[in-house]
DOVOZA-233522 format. One record per residue (C-alpha): residue number from 1; residue in one letter; x, y, z. Coordinates in nm, 4 decimals. Each point is the difference from the previous one (the first is absolute). Layout:
% DOVOZA-233522
<NUM, A, <X, Y, Z>>
...
***
This chain:
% DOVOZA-233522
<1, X, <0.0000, 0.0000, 0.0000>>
<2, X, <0.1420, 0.3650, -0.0549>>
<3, X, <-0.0652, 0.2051, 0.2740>>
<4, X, <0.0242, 0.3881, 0.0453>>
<5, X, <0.0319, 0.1123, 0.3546>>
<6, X, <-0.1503, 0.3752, 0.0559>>
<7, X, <0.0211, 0.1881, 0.3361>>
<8, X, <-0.2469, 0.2447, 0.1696>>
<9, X, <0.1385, 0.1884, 0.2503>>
<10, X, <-0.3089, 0.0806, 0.1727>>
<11, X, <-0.1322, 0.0881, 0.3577>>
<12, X, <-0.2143, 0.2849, -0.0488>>
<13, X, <-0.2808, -0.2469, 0.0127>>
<14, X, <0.1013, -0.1259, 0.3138>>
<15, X, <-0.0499, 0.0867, 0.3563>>
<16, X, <0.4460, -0.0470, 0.1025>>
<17, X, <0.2837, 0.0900, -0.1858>>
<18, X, <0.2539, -0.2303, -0.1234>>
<19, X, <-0.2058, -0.2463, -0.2309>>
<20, X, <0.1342, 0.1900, -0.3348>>
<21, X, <0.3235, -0.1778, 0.0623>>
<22, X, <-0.1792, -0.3434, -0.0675>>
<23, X, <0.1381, -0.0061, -0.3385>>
<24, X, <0.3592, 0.0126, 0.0973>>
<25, X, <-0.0806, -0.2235, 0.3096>>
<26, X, <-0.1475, -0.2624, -0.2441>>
<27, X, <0.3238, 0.0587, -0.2057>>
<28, X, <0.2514, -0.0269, 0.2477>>
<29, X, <-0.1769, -0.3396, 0.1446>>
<30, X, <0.0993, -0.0837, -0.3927>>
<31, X, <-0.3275, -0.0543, -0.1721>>
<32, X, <0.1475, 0.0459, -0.3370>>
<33, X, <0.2869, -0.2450, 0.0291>>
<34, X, <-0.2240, -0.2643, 0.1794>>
<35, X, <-0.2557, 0.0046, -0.2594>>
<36, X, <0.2942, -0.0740, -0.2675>>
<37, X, <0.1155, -0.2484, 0.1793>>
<38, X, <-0.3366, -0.1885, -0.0975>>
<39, X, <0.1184, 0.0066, -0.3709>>
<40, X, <-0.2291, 0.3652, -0.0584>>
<41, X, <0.1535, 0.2925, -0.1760>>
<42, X, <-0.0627, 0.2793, 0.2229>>
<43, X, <0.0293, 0.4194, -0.1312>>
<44, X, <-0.0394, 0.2527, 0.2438>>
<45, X, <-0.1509, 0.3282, -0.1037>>
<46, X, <0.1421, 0.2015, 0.3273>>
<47, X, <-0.2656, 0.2143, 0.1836>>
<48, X, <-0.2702, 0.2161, -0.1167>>
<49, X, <0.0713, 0.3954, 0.1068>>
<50, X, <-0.2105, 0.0858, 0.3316>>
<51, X, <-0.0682, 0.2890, 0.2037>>
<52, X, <0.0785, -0.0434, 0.3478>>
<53, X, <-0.2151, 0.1817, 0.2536>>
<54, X, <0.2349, 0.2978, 0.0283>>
<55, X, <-0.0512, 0.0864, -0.3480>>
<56, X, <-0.3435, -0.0366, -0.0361>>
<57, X, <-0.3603, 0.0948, 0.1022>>
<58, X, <-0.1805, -0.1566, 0.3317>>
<59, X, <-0.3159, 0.0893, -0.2467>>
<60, X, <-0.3312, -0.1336, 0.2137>>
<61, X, <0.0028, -0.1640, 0.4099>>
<62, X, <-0.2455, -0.2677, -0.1739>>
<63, X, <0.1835, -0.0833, -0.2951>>
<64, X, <0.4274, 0.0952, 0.1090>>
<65, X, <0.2030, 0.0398, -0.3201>>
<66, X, <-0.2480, -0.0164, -0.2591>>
<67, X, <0.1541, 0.1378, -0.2653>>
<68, X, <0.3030, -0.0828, 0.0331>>
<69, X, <-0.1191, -0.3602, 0.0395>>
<70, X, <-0.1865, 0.0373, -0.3198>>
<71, X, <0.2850, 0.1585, -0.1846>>
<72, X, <0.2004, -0.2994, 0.0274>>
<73, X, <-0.2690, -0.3103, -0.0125>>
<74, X, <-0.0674, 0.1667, -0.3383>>
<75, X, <0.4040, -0.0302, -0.0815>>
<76, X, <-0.0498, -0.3484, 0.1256>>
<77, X, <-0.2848, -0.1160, -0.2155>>
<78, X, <0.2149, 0.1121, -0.2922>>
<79, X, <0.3226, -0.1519, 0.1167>>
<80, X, <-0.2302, -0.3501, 0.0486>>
<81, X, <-0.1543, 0.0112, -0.3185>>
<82, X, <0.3565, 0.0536, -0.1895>>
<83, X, <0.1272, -0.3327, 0.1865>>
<84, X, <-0.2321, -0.2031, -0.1450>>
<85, X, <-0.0008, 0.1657, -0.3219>>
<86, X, <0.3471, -0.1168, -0.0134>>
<87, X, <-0.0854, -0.3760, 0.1067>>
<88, X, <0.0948, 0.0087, 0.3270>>
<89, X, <-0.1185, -0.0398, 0.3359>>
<90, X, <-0.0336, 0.2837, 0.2295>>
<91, X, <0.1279, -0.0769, 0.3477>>
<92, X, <-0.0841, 0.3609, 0.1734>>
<93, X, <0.2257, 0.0272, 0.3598>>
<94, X, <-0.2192, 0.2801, 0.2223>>
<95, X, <-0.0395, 0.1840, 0.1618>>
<96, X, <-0.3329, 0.0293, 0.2329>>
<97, X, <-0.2890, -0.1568, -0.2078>>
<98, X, <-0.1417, 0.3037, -0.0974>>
<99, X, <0.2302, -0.0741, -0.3342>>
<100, X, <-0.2885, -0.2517, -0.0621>>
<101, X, <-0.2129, 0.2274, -0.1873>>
<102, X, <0.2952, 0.1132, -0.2194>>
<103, X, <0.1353, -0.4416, -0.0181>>
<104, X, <-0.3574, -0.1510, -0.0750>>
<105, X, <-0.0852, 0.3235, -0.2489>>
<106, X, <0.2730, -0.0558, -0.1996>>
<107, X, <-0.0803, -0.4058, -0.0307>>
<108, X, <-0.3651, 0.0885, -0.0692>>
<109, X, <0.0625, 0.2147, -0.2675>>
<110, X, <0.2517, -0.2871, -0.1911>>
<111, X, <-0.2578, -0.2219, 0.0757>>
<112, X, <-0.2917, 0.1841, -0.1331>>
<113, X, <0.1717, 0.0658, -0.3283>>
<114, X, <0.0443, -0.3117, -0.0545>>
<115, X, <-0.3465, -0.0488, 0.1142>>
<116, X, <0.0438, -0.2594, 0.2190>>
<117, X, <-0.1523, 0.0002, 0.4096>>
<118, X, <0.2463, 0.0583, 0.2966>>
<119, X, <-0.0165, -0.1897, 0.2873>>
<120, X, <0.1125, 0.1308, 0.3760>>
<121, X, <0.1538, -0.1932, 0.2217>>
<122, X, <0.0162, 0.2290, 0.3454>>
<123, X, <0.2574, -0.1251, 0.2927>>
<124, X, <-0.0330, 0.2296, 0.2920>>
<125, X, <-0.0658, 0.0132, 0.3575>>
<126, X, <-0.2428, 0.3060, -0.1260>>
<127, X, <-0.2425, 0.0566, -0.2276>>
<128, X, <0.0827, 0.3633, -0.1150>>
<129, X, <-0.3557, 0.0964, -0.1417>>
<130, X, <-0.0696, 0.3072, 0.1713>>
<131, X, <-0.0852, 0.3406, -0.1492>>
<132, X, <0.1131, 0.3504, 0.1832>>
<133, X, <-0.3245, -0.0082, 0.1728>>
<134, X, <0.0306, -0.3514, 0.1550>>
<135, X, <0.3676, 0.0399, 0.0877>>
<136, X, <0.0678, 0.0796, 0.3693>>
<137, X, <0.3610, 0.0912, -0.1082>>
<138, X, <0.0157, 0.1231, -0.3832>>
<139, X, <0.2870, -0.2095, -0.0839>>
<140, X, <-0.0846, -0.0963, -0.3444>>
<141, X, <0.1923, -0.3239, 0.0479>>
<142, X, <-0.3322, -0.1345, 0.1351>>
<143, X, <-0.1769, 0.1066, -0.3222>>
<144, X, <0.1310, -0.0903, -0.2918>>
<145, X, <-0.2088, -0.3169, -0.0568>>
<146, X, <-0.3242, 0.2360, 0.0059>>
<147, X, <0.1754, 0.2525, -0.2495>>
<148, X, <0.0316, -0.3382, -0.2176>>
<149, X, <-0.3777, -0.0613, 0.0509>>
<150, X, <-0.0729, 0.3971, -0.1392>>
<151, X, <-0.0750, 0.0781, 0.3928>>
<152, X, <0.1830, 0.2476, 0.2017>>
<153, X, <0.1737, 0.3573, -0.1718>>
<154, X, <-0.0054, 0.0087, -0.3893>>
<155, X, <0.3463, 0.0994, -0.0160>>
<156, X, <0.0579, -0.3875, 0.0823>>
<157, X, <-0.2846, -0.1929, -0.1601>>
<158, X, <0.0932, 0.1972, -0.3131>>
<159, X, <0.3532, -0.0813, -0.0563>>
<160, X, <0.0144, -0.2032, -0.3173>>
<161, X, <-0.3281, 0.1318, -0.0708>>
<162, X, <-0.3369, 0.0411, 0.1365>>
<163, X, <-0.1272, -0.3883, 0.0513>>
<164, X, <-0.0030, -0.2342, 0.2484>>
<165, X, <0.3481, -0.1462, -0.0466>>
<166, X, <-0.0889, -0.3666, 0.1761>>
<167, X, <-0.3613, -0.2317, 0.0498>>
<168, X, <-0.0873, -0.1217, 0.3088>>
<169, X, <-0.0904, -0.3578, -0.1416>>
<170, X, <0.3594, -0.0058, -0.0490>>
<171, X, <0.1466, 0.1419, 0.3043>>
<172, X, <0.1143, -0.2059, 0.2836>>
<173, X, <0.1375, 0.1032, 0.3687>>
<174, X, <0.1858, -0.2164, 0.2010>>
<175, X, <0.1365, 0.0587, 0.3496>>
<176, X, <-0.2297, 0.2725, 0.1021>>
<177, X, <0.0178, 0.0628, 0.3917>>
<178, X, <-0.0457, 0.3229, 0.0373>>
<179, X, <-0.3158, 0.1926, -0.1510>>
<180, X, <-0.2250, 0.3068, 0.1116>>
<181, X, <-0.3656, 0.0776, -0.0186>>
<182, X, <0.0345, 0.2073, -0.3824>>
<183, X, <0.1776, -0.2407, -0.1368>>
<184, X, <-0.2072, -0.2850, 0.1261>>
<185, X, <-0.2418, 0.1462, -0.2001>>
<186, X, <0.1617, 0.0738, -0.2883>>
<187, X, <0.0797, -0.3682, -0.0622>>
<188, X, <-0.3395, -0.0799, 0.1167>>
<189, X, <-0.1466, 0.2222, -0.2816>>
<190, X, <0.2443, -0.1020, -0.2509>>
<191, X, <-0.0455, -0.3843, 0.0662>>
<192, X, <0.3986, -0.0244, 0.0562>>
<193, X, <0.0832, -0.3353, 0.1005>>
<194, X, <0.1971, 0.0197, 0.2980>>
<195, X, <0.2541, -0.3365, 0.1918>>
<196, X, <-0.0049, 0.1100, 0.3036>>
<197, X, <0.3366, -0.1274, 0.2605>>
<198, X, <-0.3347, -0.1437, 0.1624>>
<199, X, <-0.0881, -0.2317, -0.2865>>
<200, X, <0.3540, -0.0430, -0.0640>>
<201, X, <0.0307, -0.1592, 0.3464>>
<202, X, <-0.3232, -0.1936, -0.0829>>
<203, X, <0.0490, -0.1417, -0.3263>>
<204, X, <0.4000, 0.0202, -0.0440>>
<205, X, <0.2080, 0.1962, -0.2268>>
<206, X, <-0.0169, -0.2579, -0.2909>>
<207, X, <-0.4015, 0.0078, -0.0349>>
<208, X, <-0.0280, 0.3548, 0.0416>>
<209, X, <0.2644, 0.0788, -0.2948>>
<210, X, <-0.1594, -0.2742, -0.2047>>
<211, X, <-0.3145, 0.1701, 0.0169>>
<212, X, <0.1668, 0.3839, -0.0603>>
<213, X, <0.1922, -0.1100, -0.2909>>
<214, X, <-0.3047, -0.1393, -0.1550>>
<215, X, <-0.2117, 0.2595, 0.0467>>
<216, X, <0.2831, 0.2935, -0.1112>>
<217, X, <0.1092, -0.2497, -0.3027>>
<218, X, <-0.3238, -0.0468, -0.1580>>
<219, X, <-0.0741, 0.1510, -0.3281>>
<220, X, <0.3150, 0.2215, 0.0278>>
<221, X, <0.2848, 0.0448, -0.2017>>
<222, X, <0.2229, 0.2089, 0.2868>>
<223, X, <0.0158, -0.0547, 0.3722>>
<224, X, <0.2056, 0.2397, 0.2166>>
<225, X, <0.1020, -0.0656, 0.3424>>
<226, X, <0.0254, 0.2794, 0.2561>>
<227, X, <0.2325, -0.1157, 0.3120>>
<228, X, <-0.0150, 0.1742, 0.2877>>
<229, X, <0.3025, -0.1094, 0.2295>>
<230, X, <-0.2381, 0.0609, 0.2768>>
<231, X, <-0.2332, -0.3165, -0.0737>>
<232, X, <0.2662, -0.1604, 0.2101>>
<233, X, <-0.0066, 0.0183, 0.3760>>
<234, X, <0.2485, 0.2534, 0.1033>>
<235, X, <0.1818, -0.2801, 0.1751>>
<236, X, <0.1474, -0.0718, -0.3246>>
<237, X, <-0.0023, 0.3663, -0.1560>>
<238, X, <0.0239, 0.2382, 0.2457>>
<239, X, <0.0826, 0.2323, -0.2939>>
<240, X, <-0.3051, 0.1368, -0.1022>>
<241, X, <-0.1788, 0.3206, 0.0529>>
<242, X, <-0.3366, -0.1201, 0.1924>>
<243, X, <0.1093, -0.3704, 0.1306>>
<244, X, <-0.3345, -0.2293, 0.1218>>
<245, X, <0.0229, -0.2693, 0.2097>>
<246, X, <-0.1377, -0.3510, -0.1267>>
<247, X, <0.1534, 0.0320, -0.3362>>
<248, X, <0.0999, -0.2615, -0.2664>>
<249, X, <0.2843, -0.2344, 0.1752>>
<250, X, <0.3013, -0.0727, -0.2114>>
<251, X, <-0.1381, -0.2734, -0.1737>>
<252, X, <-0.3186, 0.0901, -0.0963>>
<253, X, <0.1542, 0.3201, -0.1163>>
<254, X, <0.2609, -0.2703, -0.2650>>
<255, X, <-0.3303, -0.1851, -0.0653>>
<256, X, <-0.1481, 0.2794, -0.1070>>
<257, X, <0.2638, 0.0987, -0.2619>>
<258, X, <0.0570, -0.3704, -0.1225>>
<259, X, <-0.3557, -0.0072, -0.1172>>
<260, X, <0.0240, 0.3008, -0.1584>>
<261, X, <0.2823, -0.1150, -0.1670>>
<262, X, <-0.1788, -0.3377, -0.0692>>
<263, X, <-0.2735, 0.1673, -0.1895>>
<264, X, <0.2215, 0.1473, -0.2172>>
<265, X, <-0.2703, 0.2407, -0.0655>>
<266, X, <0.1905, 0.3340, 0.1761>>
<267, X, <0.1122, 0.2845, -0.2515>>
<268, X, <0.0453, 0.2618, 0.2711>>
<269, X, <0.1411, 0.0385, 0.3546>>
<270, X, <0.0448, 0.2558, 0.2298>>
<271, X, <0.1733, -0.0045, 0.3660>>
<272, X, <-0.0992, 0.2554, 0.2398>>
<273, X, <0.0350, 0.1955, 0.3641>>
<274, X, <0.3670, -0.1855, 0.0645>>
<275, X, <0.0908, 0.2833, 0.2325>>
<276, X, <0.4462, -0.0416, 0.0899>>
<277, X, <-0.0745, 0.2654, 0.2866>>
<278, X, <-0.1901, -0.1888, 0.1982>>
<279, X, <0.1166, -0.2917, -0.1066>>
<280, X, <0.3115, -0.2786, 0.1655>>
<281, X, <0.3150, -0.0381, -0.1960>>
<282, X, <-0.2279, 0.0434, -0.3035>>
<283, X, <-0.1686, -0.3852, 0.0975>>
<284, X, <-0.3309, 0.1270, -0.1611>>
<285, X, <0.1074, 0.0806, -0.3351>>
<286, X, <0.2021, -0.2931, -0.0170>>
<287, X, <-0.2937, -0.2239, 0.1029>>
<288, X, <-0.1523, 0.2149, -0.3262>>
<289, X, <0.2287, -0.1226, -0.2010>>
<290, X, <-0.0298, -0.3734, 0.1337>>
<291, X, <-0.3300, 0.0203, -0.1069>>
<292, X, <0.0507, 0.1562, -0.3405>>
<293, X, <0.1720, -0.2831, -0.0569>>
<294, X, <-0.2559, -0.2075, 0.0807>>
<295, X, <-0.2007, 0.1699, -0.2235>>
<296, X, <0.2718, -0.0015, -0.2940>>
<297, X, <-0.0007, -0.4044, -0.0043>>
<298, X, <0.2330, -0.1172, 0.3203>>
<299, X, <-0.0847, -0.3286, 0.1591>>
<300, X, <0.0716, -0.2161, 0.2398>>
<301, X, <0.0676, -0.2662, -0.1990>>
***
């Protein structure tokens, strides 16, 4: 597989400081040579130009960053779409996971041209489907999946264009721990299905991605996965910007990426919210790139 690597130094979507160094975390735990090392020729495309908070404005208290935030998920979407123009597979290093929006607009807008469905595969401890007038904080890194939706501030639901960007039929979440009363009914209203940790304890890791990757697989021609380090317990990935306890263990979190790799139906990835600052000895973004692996074909045997 040829892979292009493409950093987004962003935290202006997130509540703490430090998570726009996840791309060079992610590079210094060597995701570029350890994906070669599994026989796939891997590019990388250096980081896309962002505005730190110094240099930009604070805009609304209900949505921080806005524009800035918009700026560059529109650079992204571009960026995205000229990867797999070029027949290759965009491995996006964040960043908080407010770079969705600019990472899944891109892929949608490939995808639509060559008018094929996208699927959504959604790995997170939260669901991120607020709007400004749900969110308690205004961190648009818990939005981006309604901006995808055409919910929230058009400056987001219109990058790439004016459209819902993914279907709910083919969205899946997995991992969810942590949700609030406007985004409960968001999904609700949408008819997002939703693997709770809950049913993952019930049913077991293997069932519950069975069931996802059938559902986000079905009738389409693209599936993008979303990772957000923090599906895993903090125990394992302290790293991350807003850690929940009761996450994925480590090897549920490997499952997890072997069926995806299984499938062979991924075109897209994204890794998000490895934080170095509050991380140990950078453990969490080499755990990241453990599981990228994972993802990328390793096995066990």
């Amino acid at each position: 597989m040829n892979i292009e690597l493409l950093g987004v130094p962003m935290d202006l979507g997130s509540g703490r400081r430090g998570v726009d160094m996840g791309p060079s975390a992610l590079r210094i735990a060597g995701v570029g040579p350890a994906l070669a090392a599994h026989g796939h020729r891997v590019f990388d495309g250096g980081d896309l130009d962002i505005k730190n908070m110094e240099e930009t404005s604070f805009g609304s208290r209900h949505a921080r960053y806005l524009g800035e935030i918009a700026r560059a998920s529109g650079l992204l979407a571009k960026a995205v779409e000229k990867i797999l123009e070029r027949k290759r597979f965009p491995l996006v290093l964040g960043g908080d996971h407010s770079i969705a929006v600019g990472t899944i607009s891109g892929v949608a807008l490939y995808a639509r041209k060559k008018k094929k469905k996208l699927g959504l595969l959604w790995i997170d401890a939260h669901s991120d489907i607020h709007v400004p007038k749900t969110s308690p904080s205004g961190n648009i890194h818990g939005m981006p999946l309604a901006a995808l939706f055409g919910l929230g501030p058009k400056e987001l639901s219109a990058v790439g264009g004016a459209w819902p960007k993914i279907d709910p039929q083919h969205t899946a979440l997995v991992g969810i721990r942590s949700l609030e009363d406007g985004e409960r009914r968001h999904l609700t209203a949408l008819g997002i299905r939703v693997y709770t940790m809950s049913e993952i304890d019930r049913d077991g890791i293997h069932a519950v991605m069975s069931d996802a990757l059938a559902r986000v697989t079905d009738g389409t021609g693209f599936l993008h996965v979303s990772f957000d380090l923090d599906a895993v317990d903090p125990t394992l990935a302290p790293g991350v910007g807003t850690p929940v306890k009761g996450g994925l263990d480590y090897r549920e979190a490997h499952t997890i990426m072997e069926l995806i790799s299984a499938s062979k139906r991924m075109t897209s990835l994204e890794v998000v919210e490895v934080n170095p600052i509050l991380d140990e000895r950078n453990r969490s973004a080499v755990l990241a790139v453990e599981l990228l692996e994972s993802a990328f074909g390793k096995r066990i045997l």
